[in-house]
N, C-alpha and C positions, 0 to 999 in steps of 0.2 A: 509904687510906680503907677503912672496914670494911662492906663490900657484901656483902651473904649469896648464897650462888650457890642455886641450887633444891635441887643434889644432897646439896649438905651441912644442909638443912632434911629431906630426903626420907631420907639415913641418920638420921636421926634421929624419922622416923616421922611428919615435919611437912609441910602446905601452906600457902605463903605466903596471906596476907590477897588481896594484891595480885601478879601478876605485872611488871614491872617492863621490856617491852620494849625496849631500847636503842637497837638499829638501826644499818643502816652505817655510815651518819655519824656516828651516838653511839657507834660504837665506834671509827674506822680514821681520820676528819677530827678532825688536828689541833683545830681552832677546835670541832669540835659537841664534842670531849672535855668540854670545858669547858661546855657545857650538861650534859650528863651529870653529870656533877661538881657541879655546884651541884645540880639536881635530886635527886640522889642525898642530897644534905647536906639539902636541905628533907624528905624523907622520914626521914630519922636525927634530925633534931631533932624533926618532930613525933612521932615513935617509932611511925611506921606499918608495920606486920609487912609486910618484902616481901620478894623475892628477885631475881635474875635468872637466867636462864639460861644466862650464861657461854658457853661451849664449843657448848652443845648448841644456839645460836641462831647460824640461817640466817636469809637476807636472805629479805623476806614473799612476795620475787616481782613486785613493781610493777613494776621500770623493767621489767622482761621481758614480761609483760603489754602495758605501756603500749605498747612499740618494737613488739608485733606476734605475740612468743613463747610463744602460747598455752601450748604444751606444755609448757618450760621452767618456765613461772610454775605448771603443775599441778602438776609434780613438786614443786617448791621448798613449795609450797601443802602437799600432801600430807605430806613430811617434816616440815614444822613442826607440824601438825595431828595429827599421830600424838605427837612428844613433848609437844604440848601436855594433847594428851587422856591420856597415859602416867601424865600429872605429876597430874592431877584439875585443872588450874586453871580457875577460874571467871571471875576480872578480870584484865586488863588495863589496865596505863596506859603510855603510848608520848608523848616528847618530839617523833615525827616526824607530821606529817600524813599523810605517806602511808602510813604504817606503822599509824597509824590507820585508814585510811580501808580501806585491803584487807584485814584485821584484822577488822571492825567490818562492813564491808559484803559482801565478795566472797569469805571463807573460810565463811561457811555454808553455801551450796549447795555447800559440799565437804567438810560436815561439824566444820567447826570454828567452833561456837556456844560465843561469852567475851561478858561484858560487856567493852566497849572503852571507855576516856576518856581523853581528851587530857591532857598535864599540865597545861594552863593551866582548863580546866575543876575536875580534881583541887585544884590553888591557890585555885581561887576560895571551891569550897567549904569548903576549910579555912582560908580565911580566915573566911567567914561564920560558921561555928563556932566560931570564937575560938580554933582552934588551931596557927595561925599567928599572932603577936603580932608586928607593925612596931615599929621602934624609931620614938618620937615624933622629929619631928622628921626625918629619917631622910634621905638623900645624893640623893633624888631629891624630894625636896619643892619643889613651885613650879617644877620644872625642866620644858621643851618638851619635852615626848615626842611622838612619832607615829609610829603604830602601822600597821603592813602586812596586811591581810591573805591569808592561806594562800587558796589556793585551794581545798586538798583541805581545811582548815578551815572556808571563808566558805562557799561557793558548793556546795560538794559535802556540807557536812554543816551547814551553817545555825547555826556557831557564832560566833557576833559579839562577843554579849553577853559571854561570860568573861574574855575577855584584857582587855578596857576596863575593866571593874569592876576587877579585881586593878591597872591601871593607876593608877585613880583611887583605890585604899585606899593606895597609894603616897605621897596628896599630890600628883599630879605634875600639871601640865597640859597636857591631851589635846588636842593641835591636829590634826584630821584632813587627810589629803588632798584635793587637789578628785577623784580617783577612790577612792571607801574603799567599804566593804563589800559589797554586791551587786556592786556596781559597781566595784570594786577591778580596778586592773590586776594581771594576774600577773607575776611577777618575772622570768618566762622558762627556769626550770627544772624545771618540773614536766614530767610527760607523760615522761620518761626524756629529755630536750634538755641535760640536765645533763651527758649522758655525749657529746653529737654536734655536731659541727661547726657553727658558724653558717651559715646560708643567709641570699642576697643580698637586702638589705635598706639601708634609709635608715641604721639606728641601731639599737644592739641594746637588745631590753625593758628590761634590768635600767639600761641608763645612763640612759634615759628614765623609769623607774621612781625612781631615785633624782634624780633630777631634781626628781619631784615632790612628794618627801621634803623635799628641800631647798629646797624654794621656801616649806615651812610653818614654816621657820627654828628649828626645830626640834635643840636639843643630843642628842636619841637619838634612834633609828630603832629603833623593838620588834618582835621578829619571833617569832613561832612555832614557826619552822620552819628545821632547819637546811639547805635548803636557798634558803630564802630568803634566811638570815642571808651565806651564802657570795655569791650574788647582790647584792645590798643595800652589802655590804661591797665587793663591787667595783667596783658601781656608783658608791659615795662616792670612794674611790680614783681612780678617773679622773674625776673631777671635783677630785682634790687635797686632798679635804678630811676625809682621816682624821685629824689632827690636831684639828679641831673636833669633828668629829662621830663622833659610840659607835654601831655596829648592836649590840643587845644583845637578847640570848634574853626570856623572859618571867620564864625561872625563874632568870639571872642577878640580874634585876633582884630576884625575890624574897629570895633569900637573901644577898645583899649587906645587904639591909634589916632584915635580923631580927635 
């Protein structure tokens, strides 16, 4: 794929339109590769100037934060904040919630002021614009979708509305859970839990969680978030039913469509 890195825009005297943040799991998981990669192809077709920052991107510092590592996450905070500011960028758009959300919320008061957008936000509005064109007809039409959402998306930054519009330009229909949006359960990885041991419990979130997916009989599970995607996907799995049922990205589903 031909991905513009920042440095080889910046030898050439240039700043991307868009910064492009990828993230750990958009970089190093297997399975978020592949959100990446479609994302990456919806920005190339609609020919939006972007770059990434390859090499020169470190992890924003969440799970470090979140588990308690004040310090750790200032340092991580501060090196990124310095080549972001190096670089002049202005925007920001990130495949991860969290990578949004400490980005967008918790790198100012350290100096690092971006305009921050999700990519399912980003999708929508270029769909609105007409510059994202669905093929009529298209491999998700009339198909049960239901849609998860992020917590560091739903609850923490109040974004409901984008992912479901972009669901519904699909054609698809949108069968919610009995817990969705405010009121959305979390998938059980967020908070850095993603990285640590289960504690003693009936059942863990995410098999409960898909549970409730699956009771809206629903052929996809749409996620935002690639840490939910790995949740969600596992969840189904011990329930047996990855042969039925697709957890798929936002930005999967877009660019399969176009």
């Amino acid at each position: 794929m031909n991905v513009p890195t920042i440095q080889e825009l910046a030898a050439s005297g240039k700043t991307p339109e868009v910064l492009f943040w990828v993230g750990c799991a958009g970089s190093f998981d297997a399975r978020a590769q592949k959100i990446t990669r479609a994302f990456a192809e919806i920005l190339n077709k609609v020919g939006i100037d972007y770059a990434i920052l390859g090499k020169e991107e470190a992890c924003t510092g969440d799970p470090a934060r979140r588990a308690g590592n004040e310090f750790l996450f200032q340092m991580m905070a501060y090196q990124n904040i310095q080549i972001l500011n190096g670089y002049g960028i202005k925007k920001i758009v990130t495949t991860c919630p969290h990578c949004f959300n400490t980005l967008k919320n918790e790198y100012p008061e350290l100096g690092g002021n971006y305009e921050v957008i999700h990519h399912t936000t980003l999708i929508q509005q270029l769909i609105n614009e007409g510059k994202i064109i669905l093929k009529e007809g298209g491999d998700f039409k009339g198909k049960k979708i239901s849609y998860h959402d992020s917590c560091y998306l739903g609850r923490a930054n109040n974004i409901y509305e984008a992912p479901r519009q972009v669901l519904e330009a699909l054609d698809a229909e949108l069968v919610e859970m009995k817990r969705c949006r405010s009121n959305g359960l979390c998938c059980g990885a967020g908070g850095a839990q993603m990285f640590k041991e289960d504690e003693p419990g009936n059942t863990r979130i995410n098999f409960e969680r898909a549970e409730e997916a699956l009771a809206t009989g629903a052929k996809i599970i749409a996620s935002a978030c690639p840490f939910c995607n790995t949740m969600m996907t596992d969840g189904i799995k011990n329930k047996e039913k990855e042969n039925e049922v697709a957890v798929m990205d936002i930005a999967e589903l877009v660019a399969a469509s176009m």
